[in-house]
C-alpha positions as CSV (number, residue, x, y, z in Angstrom):
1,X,-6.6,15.6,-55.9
2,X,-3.4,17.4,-56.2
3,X,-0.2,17.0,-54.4
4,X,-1.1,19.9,-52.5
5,X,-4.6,18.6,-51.7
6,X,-2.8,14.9,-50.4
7,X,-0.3,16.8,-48.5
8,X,-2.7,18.8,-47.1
9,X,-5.1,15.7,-45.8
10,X,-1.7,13.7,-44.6
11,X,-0.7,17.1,-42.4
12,X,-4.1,17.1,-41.3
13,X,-4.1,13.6,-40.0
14,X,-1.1,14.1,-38.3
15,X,-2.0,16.7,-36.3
16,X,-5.7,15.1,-35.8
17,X,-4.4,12.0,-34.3
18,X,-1.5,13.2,-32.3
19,X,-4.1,13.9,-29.1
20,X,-5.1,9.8,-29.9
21,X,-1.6,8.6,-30.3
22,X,-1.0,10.3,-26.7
23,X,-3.8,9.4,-25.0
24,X,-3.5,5.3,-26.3
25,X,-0.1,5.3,-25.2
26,X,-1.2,6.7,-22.1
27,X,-4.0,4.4,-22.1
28,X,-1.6,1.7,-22.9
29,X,0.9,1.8,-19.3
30,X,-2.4,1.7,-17.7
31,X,-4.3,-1.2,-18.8
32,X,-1.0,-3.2,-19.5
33,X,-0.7,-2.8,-15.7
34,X,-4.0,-3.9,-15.1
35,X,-6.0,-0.8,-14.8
36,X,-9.0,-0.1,-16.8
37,X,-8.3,3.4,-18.9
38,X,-12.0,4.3,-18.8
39,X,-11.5,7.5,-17.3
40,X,-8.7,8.5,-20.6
41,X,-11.9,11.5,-21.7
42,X,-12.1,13.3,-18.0
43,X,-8.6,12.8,-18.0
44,X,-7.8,14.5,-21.4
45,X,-10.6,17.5,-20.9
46,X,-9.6,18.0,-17.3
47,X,-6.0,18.5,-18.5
48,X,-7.1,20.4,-21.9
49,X,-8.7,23.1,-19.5
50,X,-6.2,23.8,-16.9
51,X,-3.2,24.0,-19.5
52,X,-5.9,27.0,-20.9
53,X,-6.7,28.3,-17.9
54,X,-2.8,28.3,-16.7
55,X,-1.9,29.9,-20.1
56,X,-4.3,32.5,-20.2
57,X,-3.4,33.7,-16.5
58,X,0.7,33.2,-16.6
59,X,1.1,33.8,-20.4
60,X,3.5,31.2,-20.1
61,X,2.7,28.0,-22.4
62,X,5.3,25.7,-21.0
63,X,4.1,26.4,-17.3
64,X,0.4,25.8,-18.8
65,X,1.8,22.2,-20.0
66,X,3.2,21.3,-17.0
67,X,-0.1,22.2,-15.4
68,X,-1.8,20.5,-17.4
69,X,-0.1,16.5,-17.4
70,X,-0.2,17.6,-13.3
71,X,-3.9,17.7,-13.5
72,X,-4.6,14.8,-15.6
73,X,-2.0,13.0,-13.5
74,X,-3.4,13.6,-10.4
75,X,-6.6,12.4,-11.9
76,X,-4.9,9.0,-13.0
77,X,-3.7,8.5,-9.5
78,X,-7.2,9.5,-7.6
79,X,-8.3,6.5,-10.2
80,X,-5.7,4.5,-8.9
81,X,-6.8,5.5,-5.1
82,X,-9.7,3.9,-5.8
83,X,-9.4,0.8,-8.4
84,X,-6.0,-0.3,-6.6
85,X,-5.8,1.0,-2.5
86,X,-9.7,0.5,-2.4
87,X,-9.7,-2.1,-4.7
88,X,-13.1,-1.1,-6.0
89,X,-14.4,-0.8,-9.7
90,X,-12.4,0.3,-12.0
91,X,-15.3,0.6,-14.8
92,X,-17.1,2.5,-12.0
93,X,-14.2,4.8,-10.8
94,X,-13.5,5.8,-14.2
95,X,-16.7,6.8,-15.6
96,X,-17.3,8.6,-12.5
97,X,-14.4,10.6,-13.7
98,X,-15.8,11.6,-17.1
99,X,-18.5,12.7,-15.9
100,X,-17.6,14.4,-12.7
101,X,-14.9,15.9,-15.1
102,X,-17.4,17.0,-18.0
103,X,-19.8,18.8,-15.2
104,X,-16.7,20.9,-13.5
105,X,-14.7,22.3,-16.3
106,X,-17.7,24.2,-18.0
107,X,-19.1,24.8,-14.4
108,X,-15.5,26.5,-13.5
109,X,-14.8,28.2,-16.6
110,X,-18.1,29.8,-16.0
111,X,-17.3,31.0,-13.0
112,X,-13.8,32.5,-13.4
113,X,-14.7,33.7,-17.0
114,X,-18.2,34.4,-17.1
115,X,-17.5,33.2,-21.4
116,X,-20.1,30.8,-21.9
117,X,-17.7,27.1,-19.4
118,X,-15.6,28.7,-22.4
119,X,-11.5,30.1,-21.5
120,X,-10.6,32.9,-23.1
121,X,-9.1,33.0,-26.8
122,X,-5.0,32.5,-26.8
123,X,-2.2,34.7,-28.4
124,X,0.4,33.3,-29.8
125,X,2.8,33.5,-27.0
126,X,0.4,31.8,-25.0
127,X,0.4,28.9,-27.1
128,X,2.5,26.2,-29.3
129,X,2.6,28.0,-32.0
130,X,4.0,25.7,-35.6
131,X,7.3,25.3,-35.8
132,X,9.4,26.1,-39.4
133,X,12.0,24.0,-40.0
134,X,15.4,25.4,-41.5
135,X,15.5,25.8,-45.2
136,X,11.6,26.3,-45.3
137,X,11.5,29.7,-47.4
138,X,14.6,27.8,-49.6
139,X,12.5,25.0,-50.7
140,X,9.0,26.6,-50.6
141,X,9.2,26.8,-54.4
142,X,10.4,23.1,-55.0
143,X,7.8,21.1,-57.1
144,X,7.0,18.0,-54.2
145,X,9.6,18.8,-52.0
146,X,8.9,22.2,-51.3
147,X,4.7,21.1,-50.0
148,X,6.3,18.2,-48.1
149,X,9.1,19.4,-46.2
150,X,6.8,23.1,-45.3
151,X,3.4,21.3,-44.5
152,X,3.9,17.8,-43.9
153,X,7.5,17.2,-42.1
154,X,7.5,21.0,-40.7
155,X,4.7,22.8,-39.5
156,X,3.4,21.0,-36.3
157,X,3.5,22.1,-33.0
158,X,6.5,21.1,-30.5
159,X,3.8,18.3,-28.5
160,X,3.1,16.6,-32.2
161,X,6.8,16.1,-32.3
162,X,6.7,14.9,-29.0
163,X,4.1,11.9,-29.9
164,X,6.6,11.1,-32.8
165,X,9.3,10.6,-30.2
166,X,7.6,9.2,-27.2
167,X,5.8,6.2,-29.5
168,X,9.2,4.4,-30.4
169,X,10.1,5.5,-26.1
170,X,6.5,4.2,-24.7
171,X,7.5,1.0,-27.3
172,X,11.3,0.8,-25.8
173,X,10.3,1.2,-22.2
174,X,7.2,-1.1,-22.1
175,X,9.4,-4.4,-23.9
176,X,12.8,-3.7,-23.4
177,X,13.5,-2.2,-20.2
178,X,13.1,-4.3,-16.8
179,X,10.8,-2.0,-15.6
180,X,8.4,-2.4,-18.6
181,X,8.3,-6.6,-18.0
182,X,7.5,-5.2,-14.5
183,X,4.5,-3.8,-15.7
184,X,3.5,-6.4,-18.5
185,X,4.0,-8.9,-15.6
186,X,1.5,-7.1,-12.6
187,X,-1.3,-6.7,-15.7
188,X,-0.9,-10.4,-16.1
189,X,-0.6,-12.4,-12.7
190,X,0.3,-9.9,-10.0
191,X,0.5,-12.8,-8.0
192,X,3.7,-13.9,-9.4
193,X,4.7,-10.5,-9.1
194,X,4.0,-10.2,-5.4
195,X,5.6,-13.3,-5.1
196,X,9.1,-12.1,-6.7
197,X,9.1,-9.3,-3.6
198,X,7.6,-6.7,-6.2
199,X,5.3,-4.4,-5.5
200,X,2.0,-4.6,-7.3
201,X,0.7,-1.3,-5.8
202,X,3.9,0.4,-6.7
203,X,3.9,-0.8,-9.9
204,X,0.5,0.0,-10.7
205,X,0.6,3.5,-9.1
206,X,3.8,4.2,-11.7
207,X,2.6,3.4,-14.6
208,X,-1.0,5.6,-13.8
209,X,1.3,8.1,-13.0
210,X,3.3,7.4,-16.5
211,X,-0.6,7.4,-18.0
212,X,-1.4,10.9,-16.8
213,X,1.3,12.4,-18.1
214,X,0.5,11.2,-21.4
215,X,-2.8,11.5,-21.1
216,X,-2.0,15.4,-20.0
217,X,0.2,16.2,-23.1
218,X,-2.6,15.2,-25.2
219,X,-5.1,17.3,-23.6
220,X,-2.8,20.3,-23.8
221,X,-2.3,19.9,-27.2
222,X,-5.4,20.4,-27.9
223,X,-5.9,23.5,-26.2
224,X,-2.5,25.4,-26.1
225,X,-1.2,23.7,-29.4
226,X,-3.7,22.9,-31.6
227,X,-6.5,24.9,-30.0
228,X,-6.5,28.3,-28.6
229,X,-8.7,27.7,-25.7
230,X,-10.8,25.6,-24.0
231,X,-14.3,25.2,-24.7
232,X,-17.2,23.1,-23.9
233,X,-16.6,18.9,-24.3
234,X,-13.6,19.6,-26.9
235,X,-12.2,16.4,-26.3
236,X,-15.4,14.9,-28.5
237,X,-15.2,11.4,-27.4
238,X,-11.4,11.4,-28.0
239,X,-10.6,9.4,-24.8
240,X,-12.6,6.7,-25.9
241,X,-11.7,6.2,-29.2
242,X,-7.8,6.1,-28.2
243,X,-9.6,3.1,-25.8
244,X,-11.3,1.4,-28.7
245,X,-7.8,1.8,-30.8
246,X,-6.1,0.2,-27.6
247,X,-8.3,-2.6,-28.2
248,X,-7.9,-2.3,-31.9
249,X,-4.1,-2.7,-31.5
250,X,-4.4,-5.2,-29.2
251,X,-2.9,-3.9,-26.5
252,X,0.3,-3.2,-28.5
253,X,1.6,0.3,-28.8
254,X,2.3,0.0,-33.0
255,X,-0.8,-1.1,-34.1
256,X,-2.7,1.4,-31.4
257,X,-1.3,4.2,-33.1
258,X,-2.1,2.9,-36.7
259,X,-5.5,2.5,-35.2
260,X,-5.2,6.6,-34.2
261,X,-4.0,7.7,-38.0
262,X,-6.4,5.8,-39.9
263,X,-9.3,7.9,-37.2
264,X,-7.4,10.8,-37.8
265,X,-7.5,10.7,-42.0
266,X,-10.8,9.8,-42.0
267,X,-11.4,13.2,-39.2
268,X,-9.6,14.8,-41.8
269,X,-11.2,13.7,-45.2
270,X,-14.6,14.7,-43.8
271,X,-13.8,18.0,-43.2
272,X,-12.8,18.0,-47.4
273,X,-16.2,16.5,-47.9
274,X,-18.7,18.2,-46.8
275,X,-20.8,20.1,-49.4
276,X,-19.2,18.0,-52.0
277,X,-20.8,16.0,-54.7
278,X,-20.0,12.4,-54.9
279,X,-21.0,10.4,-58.0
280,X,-24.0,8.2,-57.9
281,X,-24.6,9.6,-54.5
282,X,-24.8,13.2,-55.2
283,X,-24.2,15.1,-52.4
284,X,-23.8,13.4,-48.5
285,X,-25.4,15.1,-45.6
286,X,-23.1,16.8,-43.1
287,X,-23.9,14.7,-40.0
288,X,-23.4,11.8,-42.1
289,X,-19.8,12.8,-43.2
290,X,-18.8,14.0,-39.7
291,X,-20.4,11.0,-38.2
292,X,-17.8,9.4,-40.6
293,X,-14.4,9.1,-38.3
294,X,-16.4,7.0,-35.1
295,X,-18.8,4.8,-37.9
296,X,-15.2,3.5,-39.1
297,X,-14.6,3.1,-34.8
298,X,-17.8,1.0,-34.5
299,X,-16.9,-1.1,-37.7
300,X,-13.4,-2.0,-37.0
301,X,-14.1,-3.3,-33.2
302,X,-17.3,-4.8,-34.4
303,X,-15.8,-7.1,-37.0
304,X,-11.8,-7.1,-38.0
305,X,-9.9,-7.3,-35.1
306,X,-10.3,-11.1,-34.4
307,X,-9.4,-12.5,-31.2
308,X,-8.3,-9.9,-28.8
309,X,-7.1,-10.8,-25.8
310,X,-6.6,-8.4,-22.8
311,X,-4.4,-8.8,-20.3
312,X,-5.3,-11.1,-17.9
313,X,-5.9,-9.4,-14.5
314,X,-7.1,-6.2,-16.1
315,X,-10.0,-4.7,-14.0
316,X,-9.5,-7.0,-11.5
317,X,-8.5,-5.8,-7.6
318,X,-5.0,-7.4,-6.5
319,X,-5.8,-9.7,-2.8
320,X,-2.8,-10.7,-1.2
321,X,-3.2,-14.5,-0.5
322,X,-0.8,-14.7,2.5
């Protein structure tokens, strides 16, 4: 491969696992709190199509965000509703989510656009268009430099910039801030918690609140960023893959994310090899190759994460004792 060709992959797995790297992180507040993040799909697709439909009716992309990480916020806290104030299951409440989710966006889309549960197609003013960095036209013709700084430091989106900031934030706020031992604390023994004059339902309810918004960027970005629409199950199992990278990392937002990029390059090295002859094997059918990316999902989690071990009081309802 040439430097263009590696550069090429590399930008391609950035912007393929900047929707994962949001949704684990979003994923992460919640289950380090205690809350199951089953419900990170119907989340993400719910968010994905009101930042679409929002865009396509105001023209305005930034309202169309906002909309968006509202949605899939609300969302988090009707989960919350349910797994904390009702204390009922959180496995249930969030598959109930996904599905009720997956049923109602194509439903609605088909409704108010008659195009198929599709949204209409974006312009570029509607969207997050790729952003060029200063000096891009100086350096284009640089051997190495030119392909790196153009295509792999510049030409994202604003929201895959985001990720890169909030991952060293999420990392900050969850072990270095007071309210992030808060957190750690209620997903471990909310007893103690209660018994410190916390509030475990407070604390619970902010960091689902801190999950949808996550949760919502990364849905956006896939239809107002990277996308240009909204169209039927786009997410593609994303939400639970950024769940299986949680559990991958361990629970810990660094490995997570290394979790996201490894999915990512091999999302974007099957794209490079369909229809391309491999030696000894000749050439691989396409639903092999595409099946690639979640086959690597399955393999990881099945044998070479070792010993992970959740946090204690995950998916488990919080019973005052006295």
């Amino acid at each position: 491969m040439s430097l263009v060709d590696v550069v090429s992959v590399l930008a391609a797995t950035i912007r393929l696992a900047t929707p994962l790297v949001l949704a684990t992180l979003g994923g992460l507040f919640s289950e380090r709190a205690g809350i199951v993040a089953l419900g990170l799909e119907g989340m993400m697709l719910a968010a994905a199509f009101a930042a679409a439909c929002i865009a396509h009716v105001t023209g305005s992309a930034w309202l169309a965000l906002a909309a968006g990480m509202g949605v899939s916020m609300a969302l988090s806290l009707i989960h919350g509703f349910a797994s904390v104030t009702q204390r009922g299951d959180q496995v249930v409440s969030g598959m109930a989510l996904n599905i009720l989710v997956a049923g109602l966006c194509p439903t609605l889309g088909l409704a108010w656009f008659q195009q198929g549960g599709q949204t209409p197609a974006l312009g570029h003013g509607e969207r997050f268009m790729p952003i060029v960095l200063p000096f891009a036209d100086g350096v284009a013709g640089v051997p190495v430099l030119g392909p790196i700084w153009n295509s792999l430091i510049g030409g994202h989106n604003l929201i895959v910039y985001l990720a890169a900031l909030l991952l060293p934030l999420s990392a900050w706020l969850l072990y270095r801030t007071s309210f992030g031992l808060r957190i750690r604390a209620v997903g471990e023994n909310p007893h103690a918690v209660d018994a410190a004059g916390l509030s475990v339902a407070g604390l619970r309810y902010g960091a689902l609140a801190l999950s949808g918004i996550l949760v919502g960027l990364a849905g956006a970005d896939l239809s107002i960023a990277e996308g240009a629409g909204f169209g039927r199950d786009m997410t593609a199992g994303r939400g639970y893959v950024a769940l299986a990278a949680l559990i991958f990392g361990k629970w810990r937002p660094v490995p997570a994310v290394g979790a996201c990029l490894l999915f990512a390059f091999c999302d974007a090295l099957q794209v490079r090899l369909q229809g391309v002859a491999l030696p000894v094997v000749g050439v691989v059918p396409v639903q092999l190759v595409e099946a690639l990316p979640y086959l690597l999902t399955v393999v990881l989690l099945a044998g070479f994460i070792g010993a992970a071990r959740a946090p204690r009081a995950i998916g488990l309802a919080f019973v005052k004792t006295r």
